[in-house]
CHARMM-style PDB file with segment names, atoms N, HN, CA, C and O in Angstrom:
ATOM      1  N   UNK     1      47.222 101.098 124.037  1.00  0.00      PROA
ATOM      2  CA  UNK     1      48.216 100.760 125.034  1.00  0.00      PROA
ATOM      3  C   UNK     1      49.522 101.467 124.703  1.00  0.00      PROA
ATOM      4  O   UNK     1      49.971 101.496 123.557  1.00  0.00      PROA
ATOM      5  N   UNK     2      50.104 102.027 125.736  1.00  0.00      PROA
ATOM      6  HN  UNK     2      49.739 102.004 126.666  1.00  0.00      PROA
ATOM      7  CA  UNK     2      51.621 102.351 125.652  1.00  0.00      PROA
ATOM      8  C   UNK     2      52.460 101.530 126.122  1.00  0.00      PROA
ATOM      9  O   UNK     2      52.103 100.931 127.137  1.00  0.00      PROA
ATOM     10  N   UNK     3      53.558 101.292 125.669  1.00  0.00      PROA
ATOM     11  HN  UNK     3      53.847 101.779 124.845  1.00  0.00      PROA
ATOM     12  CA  UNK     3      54.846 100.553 126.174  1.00  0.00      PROA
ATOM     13  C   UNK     3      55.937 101.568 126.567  1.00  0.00      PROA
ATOM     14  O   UNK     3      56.517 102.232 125.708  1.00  0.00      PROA
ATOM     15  N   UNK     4      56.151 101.652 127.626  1.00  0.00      PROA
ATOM     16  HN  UNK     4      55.680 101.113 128.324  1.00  0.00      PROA
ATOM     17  CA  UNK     4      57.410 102.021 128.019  1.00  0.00      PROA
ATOM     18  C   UNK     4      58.318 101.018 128.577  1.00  0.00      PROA
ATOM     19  O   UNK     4      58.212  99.810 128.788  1.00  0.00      PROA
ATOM     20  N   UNK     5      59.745 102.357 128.850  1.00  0.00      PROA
ATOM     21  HN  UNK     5      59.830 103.338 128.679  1.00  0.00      PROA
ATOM     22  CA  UNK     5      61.237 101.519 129.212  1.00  0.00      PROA
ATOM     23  C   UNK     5      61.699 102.331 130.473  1.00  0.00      PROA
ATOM     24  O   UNK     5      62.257 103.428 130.444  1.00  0.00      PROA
ATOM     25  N   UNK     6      61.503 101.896 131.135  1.00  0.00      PROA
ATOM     26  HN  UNK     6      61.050 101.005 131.158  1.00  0.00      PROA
ATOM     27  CA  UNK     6      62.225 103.311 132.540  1.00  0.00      PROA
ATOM     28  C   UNK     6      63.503 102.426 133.060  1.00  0.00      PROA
ATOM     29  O   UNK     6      63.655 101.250 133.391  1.00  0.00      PROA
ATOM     30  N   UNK     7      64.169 103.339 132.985  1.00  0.00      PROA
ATOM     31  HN  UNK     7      64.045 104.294 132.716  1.00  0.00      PROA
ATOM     32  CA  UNK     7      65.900 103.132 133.389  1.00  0.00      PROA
ATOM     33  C   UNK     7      66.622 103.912 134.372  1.00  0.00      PROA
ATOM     34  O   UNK     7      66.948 105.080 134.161  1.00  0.00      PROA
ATOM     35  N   UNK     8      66.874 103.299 135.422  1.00  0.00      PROA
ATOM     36  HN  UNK     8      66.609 102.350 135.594  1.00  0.00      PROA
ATOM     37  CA  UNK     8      67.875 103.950 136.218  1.00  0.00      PROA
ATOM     38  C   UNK     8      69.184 103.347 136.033  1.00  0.00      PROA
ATOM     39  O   UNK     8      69.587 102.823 134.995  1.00  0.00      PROA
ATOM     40  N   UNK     9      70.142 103.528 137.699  1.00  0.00      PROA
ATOM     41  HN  UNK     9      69.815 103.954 138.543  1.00  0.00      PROA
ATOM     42  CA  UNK     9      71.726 103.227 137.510  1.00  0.00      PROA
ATOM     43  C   UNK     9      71.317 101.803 138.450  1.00  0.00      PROA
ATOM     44  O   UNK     9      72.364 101.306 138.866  1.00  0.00      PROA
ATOM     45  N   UNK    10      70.420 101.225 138.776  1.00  0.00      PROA
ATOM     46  HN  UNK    10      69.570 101.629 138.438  1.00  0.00      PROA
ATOM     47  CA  UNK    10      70.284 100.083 139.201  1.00  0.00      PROA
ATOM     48  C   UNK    10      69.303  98.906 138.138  1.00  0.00      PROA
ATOM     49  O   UNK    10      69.118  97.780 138.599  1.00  0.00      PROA
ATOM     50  N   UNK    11      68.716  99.257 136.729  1.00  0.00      PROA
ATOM     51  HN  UNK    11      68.866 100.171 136.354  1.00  0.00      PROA
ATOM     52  CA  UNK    11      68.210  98.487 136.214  1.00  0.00      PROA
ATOM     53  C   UNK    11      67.124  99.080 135.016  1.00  0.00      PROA
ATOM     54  O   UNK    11      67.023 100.291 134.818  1.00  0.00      PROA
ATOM     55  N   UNK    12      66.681  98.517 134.588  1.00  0.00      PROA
ATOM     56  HN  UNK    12      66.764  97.533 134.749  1.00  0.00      PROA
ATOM     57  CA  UNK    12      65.697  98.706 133.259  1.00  0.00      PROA
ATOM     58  C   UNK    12      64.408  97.966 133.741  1.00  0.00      PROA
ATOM     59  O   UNK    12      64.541  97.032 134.532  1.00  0.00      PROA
ATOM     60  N   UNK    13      63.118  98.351 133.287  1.00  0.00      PROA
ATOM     61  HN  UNK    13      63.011  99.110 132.645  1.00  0.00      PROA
ATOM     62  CA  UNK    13      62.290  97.900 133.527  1.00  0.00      PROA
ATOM     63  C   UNK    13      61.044  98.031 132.260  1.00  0.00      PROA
ATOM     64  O   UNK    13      60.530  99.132 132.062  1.00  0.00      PROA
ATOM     65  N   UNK    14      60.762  97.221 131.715  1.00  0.00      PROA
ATOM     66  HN  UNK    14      61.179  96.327 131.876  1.00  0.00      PROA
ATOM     67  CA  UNK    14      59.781  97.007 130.454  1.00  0.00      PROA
ATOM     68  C   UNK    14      57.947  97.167 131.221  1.00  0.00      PROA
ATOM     69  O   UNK    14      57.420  96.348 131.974  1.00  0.00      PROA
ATOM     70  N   UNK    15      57.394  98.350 130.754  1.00  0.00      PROA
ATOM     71  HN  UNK    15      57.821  99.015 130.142  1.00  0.00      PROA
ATOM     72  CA  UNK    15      56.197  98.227 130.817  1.00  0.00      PROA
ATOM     73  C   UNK    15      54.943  98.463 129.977  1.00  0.00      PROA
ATOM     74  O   UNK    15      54.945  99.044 128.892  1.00  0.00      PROA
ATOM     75  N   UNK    16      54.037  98.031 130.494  1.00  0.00      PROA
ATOM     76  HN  UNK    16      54.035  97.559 131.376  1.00  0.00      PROA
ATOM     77  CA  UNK    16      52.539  98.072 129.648  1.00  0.00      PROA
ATOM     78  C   UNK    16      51.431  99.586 130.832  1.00  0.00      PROA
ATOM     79  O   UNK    16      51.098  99.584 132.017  1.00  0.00      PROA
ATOM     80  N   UNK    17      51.248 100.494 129.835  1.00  0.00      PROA
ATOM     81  HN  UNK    17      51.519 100.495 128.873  1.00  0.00      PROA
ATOM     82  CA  UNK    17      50.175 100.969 130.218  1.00  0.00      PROA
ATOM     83  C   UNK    17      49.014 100.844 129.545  1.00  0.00      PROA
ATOM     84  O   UNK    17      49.089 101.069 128.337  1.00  0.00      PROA
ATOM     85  N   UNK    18      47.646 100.461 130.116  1.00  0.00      PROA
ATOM     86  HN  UNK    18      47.585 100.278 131.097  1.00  0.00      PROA
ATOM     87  CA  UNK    18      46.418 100.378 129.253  1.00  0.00      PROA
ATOM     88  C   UNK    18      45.806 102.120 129.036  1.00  0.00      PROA
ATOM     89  O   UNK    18      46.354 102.997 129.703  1.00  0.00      PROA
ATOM     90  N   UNK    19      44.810 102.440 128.195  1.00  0.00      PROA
ATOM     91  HN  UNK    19      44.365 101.727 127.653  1.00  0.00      PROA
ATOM     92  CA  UNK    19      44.862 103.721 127.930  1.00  0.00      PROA
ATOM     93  C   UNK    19      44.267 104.771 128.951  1.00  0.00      PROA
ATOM     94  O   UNK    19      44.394 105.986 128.802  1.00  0.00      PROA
ATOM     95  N   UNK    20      43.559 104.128 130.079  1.00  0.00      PROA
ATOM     96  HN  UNK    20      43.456 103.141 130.200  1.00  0.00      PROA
ATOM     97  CA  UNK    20      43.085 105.139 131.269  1.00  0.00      PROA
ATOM     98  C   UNK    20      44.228 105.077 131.597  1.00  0.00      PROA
ATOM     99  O   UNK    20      44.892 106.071 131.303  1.00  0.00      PROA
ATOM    100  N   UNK    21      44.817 104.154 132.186  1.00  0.00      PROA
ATOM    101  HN  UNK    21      44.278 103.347 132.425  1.00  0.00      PROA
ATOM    102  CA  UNK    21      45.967 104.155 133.016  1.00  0.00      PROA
ATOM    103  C   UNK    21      46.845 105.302 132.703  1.00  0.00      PROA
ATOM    104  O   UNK    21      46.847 106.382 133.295  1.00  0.00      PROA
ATOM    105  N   UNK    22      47.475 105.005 131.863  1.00  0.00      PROA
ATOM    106  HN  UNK    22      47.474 104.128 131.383  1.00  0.00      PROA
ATOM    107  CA  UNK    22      48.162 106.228 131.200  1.00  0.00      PROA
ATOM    108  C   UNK    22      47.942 107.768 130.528  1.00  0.00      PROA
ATOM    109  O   UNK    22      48.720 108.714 130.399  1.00  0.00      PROA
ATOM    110  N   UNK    23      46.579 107.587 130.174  1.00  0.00      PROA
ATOM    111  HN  UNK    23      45.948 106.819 130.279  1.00  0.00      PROA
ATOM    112  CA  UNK    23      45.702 108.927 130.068  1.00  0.00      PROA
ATOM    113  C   UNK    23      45.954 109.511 132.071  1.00  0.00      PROA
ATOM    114  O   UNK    23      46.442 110.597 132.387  1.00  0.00      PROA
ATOM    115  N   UNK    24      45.612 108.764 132.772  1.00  0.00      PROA
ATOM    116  HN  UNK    24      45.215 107.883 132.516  1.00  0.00      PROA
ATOM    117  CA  UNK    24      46.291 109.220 134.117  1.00  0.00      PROA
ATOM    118  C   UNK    24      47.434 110.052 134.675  1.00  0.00      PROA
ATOM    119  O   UNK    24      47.503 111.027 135.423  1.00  0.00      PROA
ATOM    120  N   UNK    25      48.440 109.173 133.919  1.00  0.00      PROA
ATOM    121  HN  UNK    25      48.384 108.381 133.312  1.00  0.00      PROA
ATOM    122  CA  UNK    25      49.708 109.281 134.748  1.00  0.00      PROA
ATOM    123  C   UNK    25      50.505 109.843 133.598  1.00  0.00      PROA
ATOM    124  O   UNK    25      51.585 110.409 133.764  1.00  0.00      PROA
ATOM    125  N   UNK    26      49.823 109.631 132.207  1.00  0.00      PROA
ATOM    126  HN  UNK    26      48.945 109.171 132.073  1.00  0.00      PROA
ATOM    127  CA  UNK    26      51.038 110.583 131.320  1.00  0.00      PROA
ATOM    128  C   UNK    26      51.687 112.181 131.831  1.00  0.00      PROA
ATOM    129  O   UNK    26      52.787 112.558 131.426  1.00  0.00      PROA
ATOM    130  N   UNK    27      50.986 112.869 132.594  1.00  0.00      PROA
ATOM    131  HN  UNK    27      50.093 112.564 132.924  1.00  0.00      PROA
ATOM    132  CA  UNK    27      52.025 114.017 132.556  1.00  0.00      PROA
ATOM    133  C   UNK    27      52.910 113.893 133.693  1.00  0.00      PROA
ATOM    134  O   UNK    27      53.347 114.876 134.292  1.00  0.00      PROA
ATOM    135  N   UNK    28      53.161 112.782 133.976  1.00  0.00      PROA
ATOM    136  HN  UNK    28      52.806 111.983 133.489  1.00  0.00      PROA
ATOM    137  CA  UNK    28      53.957 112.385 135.087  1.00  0.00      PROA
ATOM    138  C   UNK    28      55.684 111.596 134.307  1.00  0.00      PROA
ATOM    139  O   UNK    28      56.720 111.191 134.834  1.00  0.00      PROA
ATOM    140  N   UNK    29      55.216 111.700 132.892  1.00  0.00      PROA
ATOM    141  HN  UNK    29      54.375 112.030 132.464  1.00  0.00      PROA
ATOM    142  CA  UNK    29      56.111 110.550 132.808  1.00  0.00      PROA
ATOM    143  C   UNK    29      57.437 111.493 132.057  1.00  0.00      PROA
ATOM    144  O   UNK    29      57.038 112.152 131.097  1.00  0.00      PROA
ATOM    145  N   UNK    30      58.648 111.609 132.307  1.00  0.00      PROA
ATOM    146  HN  UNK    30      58.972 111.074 133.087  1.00  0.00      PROA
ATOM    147  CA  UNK    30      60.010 112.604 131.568  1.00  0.00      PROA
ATOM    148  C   UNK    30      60.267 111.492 130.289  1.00  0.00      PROA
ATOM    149  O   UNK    30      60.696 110.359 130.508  1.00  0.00      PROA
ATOM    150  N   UNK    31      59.970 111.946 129.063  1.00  0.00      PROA
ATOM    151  HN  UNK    31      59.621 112.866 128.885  1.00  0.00      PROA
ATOM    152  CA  UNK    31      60.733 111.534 128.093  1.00  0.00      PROA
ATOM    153  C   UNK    31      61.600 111.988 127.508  1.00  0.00      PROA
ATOM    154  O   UNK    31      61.541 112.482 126.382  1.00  0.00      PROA
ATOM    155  N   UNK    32      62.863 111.842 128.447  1.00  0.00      PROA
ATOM    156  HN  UNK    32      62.911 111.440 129.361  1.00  0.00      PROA
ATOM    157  CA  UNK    32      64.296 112.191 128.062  1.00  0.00      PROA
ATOM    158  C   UNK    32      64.647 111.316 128.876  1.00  0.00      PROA
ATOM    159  OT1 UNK    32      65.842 111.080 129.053  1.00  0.00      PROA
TER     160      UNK     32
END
């Protein structure tokens, strides 16, 4: 599982990806 934090100028948001899920959508995700 991954945990991420995605943040904009309206809020923070705490999440759970399970490992397809995110094997999915990882090259979608900017870590900066």
């Amino acid at each position: 599982m991954e945990f991420l934090t995605f943040e904009d100028e309206t809020g923070i948001v705490e999440t759970t990806f399970f490992p397809q899920t995110y094997h999915r959508f990882c090259h979608m995700i900017d870590r900066n």
